[in-house]
PAMAR-608786 format. One record per atom (N, C-alpha, C): residue number from 1; x, y, z. Coordinates in nm, 2 decimals, decimal comma. Each point is the difference from the previous one (the first is absolute). Layout:
{NUM; {X; Y; Z}}
...
# end
This chain:
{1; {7,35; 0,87; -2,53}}
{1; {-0,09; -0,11; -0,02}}
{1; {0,07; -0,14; 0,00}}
{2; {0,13; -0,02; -0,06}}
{2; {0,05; -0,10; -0,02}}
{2; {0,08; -0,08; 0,13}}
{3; {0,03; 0,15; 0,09}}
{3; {0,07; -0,04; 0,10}}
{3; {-0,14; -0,08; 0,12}}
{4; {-0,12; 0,08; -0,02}}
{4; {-0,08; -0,05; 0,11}}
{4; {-0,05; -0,18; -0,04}}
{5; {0,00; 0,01; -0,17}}
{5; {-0,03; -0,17; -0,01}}
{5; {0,11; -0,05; 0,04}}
{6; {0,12; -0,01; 0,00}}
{6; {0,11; -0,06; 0,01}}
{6; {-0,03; -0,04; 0,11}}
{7; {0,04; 0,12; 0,11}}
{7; {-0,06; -0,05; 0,15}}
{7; {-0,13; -0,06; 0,04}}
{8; {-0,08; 0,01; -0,05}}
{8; {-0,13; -0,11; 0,00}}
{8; {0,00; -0,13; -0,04}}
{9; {0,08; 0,03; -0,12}}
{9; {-0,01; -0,18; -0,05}}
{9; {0,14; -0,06; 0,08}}
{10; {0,14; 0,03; 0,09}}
{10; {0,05; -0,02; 0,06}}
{10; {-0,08; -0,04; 0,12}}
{11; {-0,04; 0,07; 0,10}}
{11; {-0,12; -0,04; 0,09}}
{11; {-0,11; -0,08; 0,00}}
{12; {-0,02; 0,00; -0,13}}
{12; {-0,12; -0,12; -0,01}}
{12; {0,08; -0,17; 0,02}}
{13; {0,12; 0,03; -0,06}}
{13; {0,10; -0,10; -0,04}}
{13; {0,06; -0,08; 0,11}}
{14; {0,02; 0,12; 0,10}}
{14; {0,06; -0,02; 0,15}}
{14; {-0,09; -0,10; 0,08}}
{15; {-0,15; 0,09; -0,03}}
{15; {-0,11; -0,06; 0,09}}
{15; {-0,02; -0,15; -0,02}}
{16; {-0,03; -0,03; -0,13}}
{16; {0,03; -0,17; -0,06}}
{16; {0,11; -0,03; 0,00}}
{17; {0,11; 0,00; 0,01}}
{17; {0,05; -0,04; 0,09}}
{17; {0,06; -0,07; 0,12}}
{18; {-0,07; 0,10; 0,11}}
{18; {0,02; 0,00; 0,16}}
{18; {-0,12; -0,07; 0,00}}
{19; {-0,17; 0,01; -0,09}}
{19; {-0,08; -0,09; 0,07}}
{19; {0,04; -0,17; -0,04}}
{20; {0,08; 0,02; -0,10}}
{20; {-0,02; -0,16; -0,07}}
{20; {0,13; -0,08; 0,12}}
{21; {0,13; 0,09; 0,05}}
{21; {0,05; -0,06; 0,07}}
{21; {-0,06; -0,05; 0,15}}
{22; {-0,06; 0,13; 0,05}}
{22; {-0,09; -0,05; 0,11}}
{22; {-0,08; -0,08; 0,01}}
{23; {-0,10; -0,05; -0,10}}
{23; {-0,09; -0,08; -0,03}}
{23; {0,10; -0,15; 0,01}}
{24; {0,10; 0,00; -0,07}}
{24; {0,09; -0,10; -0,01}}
{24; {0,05; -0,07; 0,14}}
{25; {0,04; 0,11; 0,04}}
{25; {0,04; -0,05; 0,18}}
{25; {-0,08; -0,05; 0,06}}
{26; {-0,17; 0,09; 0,01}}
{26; {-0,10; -0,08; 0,06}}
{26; {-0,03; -0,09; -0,01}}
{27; {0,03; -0,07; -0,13}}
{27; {-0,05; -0,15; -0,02}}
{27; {0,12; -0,05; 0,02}}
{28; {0,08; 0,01; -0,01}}
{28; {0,12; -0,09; 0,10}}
{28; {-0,03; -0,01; 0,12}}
{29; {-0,04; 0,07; 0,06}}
{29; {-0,01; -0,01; 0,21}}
{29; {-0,12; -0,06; 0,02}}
{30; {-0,11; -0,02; -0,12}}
{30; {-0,10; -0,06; 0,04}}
{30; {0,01; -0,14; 0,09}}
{31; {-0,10; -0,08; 0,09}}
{31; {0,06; -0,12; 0,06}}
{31; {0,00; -0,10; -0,09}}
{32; {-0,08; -0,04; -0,12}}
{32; {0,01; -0,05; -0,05}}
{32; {0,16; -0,04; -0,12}}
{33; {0,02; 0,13; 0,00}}
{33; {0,15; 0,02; -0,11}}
{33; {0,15; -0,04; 0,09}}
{34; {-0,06; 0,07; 0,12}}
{34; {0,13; -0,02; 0,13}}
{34; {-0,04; -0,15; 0,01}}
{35; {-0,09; -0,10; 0,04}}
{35; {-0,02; -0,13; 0,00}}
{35; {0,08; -0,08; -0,11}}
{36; {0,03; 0,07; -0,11}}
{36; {0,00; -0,09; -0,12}}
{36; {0,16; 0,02; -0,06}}
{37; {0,03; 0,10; 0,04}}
{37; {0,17; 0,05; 0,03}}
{37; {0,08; -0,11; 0,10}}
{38; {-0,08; 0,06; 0,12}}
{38; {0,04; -0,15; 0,11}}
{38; {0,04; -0,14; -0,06}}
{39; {-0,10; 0,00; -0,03}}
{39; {-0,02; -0,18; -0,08}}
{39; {0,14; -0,04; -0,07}}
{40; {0,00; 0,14; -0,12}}
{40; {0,12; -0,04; -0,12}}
{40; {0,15; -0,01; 0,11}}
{41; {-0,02; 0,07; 0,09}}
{41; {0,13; 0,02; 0,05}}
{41; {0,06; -0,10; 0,09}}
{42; {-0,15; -0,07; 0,05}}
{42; {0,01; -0,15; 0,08}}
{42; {0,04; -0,10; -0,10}}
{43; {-0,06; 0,05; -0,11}}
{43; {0,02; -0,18; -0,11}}
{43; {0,17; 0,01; -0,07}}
{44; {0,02; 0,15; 0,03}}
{44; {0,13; 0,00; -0,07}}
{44; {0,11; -0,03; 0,10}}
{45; {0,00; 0,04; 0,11}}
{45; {0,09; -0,04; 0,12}}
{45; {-0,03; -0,14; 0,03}}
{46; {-0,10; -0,07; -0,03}}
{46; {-0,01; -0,17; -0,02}}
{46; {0,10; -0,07; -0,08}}
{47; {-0,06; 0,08; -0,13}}
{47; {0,13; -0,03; -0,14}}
{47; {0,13; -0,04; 0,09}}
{48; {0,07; 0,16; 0,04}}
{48; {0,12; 0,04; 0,01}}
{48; {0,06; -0,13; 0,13}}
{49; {-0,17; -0,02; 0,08}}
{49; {0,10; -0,09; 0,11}}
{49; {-0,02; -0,13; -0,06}}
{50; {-0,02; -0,06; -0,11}}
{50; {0,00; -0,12; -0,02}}
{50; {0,10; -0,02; -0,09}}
{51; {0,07; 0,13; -0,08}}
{51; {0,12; 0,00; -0,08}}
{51; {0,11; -0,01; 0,10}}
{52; {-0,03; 0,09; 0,12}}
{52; {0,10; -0,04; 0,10}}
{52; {0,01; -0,14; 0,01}}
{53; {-0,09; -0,05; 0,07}}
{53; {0,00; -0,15; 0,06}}
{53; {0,02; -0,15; -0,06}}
{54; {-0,01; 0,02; -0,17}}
{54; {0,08; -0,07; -0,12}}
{54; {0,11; 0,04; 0,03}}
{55; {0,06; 0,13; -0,04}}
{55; {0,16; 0,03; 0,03}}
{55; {0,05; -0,07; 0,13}}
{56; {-0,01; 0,04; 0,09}}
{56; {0,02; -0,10; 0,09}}
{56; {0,06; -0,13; 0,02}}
{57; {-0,14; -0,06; -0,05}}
{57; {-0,02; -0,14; 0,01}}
{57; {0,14; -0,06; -0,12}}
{58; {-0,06; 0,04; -0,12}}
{58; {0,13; 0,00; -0,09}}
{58; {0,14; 0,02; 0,03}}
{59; {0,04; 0,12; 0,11}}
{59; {0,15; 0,00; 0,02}}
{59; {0,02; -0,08; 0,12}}
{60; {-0,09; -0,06; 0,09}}
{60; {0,03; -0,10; 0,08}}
{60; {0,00; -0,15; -0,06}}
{61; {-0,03; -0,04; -0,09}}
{61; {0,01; -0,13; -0,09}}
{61; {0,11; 0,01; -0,08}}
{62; {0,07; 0,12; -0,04}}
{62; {0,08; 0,01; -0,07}}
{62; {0,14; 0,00; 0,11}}
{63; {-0,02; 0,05; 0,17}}
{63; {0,11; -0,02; 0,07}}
{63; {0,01; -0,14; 0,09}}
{64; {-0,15; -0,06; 0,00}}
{64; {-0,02; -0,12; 0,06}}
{64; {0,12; -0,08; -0,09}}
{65; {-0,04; -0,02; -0,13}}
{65; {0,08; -0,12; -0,08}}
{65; {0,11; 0,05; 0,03}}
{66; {0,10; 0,17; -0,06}}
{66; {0,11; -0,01; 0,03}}
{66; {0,06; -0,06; 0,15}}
{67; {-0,06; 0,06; 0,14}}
{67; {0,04; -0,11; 0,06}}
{67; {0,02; -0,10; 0,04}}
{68; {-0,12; -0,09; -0,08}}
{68; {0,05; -0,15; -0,05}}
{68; {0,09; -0,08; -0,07}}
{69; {0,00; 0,10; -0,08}}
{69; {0,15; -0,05; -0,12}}
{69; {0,09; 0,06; 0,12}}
{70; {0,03; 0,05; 0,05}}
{70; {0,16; 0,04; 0,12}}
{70; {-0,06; -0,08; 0,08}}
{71; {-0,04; -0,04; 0,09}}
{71; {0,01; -0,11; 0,05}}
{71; {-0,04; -0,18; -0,02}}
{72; {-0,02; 0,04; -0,12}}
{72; {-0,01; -0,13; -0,08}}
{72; {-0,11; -0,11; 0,07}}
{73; {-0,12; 0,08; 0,00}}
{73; {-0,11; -0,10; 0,05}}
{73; {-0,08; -0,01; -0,16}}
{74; {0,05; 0,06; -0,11}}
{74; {-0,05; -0,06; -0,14}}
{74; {0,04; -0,12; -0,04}}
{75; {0,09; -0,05; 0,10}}
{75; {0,15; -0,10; -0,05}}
{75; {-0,12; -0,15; 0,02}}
{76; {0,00; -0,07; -0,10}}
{76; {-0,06; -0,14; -0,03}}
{76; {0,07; -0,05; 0,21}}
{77; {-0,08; -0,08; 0,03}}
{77; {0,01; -0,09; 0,12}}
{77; {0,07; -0,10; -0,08}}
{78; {0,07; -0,08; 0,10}}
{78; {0,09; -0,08; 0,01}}
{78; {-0,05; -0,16; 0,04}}
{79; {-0,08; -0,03; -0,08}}
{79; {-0,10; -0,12; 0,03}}
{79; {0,07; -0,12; 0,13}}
{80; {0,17; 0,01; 0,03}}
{80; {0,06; -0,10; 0,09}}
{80; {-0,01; 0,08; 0,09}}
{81; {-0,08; 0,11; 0,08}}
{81; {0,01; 0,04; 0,14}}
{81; {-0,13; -0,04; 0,06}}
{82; {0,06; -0,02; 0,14}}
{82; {-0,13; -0,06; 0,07}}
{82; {-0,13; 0,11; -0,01}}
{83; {-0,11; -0,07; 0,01}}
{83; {-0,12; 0,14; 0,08}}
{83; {-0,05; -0,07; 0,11}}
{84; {0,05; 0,16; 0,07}}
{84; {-0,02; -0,02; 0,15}}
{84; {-0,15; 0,02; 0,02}}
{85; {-0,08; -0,05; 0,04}}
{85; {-0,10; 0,03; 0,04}}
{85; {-0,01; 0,03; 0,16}}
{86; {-0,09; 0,12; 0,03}}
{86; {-0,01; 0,05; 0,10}}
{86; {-0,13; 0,00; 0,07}}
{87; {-0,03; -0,13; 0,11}}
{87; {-0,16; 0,03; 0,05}}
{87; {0,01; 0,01; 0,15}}
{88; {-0,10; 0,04; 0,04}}
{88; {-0,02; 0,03; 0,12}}
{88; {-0,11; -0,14; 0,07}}
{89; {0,00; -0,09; -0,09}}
{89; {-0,09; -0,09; 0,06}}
{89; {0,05; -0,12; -0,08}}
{90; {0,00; -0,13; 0,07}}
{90; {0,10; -0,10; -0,11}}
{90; {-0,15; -0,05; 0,02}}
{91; {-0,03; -0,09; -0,09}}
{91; {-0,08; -0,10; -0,04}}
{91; {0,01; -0,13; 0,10}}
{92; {-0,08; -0,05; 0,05}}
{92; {-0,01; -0,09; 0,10}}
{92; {0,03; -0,14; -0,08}}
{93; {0,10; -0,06; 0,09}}
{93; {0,09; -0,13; -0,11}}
{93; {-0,18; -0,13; 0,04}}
{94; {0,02; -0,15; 0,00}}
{94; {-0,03; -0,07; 0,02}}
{94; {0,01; -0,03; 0,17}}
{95; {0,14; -0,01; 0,06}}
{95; {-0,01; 0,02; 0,15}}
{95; {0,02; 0,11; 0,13}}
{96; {-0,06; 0,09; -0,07}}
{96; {0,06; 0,12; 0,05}}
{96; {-0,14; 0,11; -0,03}}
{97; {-0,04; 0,09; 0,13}}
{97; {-0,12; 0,11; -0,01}}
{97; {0,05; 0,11; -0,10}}
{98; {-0,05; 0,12; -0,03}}
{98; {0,09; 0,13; -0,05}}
{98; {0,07; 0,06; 0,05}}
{99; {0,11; 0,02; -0,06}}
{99; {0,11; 0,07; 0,07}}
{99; {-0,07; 0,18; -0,02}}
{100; {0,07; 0,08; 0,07}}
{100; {0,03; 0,09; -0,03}}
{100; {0,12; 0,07; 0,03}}
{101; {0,03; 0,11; -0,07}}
{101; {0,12; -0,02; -0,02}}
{101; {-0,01; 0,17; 0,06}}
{102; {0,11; 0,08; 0,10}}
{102; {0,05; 0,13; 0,03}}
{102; {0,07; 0,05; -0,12}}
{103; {-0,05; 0,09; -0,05}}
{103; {0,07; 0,07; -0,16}}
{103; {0,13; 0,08; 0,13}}
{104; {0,09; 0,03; -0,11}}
{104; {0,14; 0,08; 0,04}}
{104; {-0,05; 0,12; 0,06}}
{105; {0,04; 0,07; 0,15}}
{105; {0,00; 0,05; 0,08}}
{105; {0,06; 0,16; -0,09}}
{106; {0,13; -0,01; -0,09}}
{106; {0,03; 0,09; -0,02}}
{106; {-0,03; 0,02; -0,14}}
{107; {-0,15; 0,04; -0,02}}
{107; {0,00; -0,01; -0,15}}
{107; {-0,01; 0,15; -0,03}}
{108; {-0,05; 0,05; -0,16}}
{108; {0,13; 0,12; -0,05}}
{108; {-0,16; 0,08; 0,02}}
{109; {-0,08; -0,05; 0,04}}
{109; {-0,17; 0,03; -0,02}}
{109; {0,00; 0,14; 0,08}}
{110; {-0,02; 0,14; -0,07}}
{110; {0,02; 0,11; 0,13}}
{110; {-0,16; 0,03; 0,06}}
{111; {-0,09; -0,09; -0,08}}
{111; {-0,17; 0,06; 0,03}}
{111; {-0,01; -0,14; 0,10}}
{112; {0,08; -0,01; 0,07}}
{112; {-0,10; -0,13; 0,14}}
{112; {-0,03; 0,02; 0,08}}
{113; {0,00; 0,17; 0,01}}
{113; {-0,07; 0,04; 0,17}}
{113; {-0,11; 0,05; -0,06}}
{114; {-0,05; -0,02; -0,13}}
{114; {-0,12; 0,10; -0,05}}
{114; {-0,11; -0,08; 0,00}}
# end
């Protein structure tokens, strides 16, 4: 007698269960639940690419300046050097039309066939 409840209330036990896991899965695969999984997974991979793209930005400002300080373009200007100004068109004097001027032939520019 005791052995047949054992195995009944075992089997009853099994059955809830295997239905409550099934049931569980189902509503996972629903389109609605798959829709909404999607989502979390887009907003979290957003997260992750915008912690990237801080990091980044952060260790390029942090190697920008060091290569400033080694080549010493942090360094105060030297208020007695000339400035060269560079135009492609001089300003027309009082006796004279506009000039224009042929910029340097060999300049360091690699996009001038583009």
């Amino acid at each position: 007698m005791f052995r047949r409840t054992f195995w009944f209330t075992a089997g009853a036990a099994a059955g809830v269960w295997a239905t409550t896991k099934v049931s569980r899965k189902i509503r996972q695969l629903t389109p609605e639940s798959l829709a909404a999984q999607a989502a979390d997974k887009a907003i979290d991979a957003g997260h992750r690419l915008k912690d990237f793209a801080l990091d980044v930005r952060e260790g390029m400002v942090r190697r920008e300046a060091e290569l400033g300080g080694a080549l010493g373009l942090d360094a105060p200007v030297d208020p007695e050097l000339p400035v060269i100004r560079h135009t492609a068109v001089e300003a027309p004097g009082p006796d004279r039309a506009t000039v224009h001027r042929t910029l340097p032939y060999n300049s360091n520019n690699r996009n001038e066939d583009h």
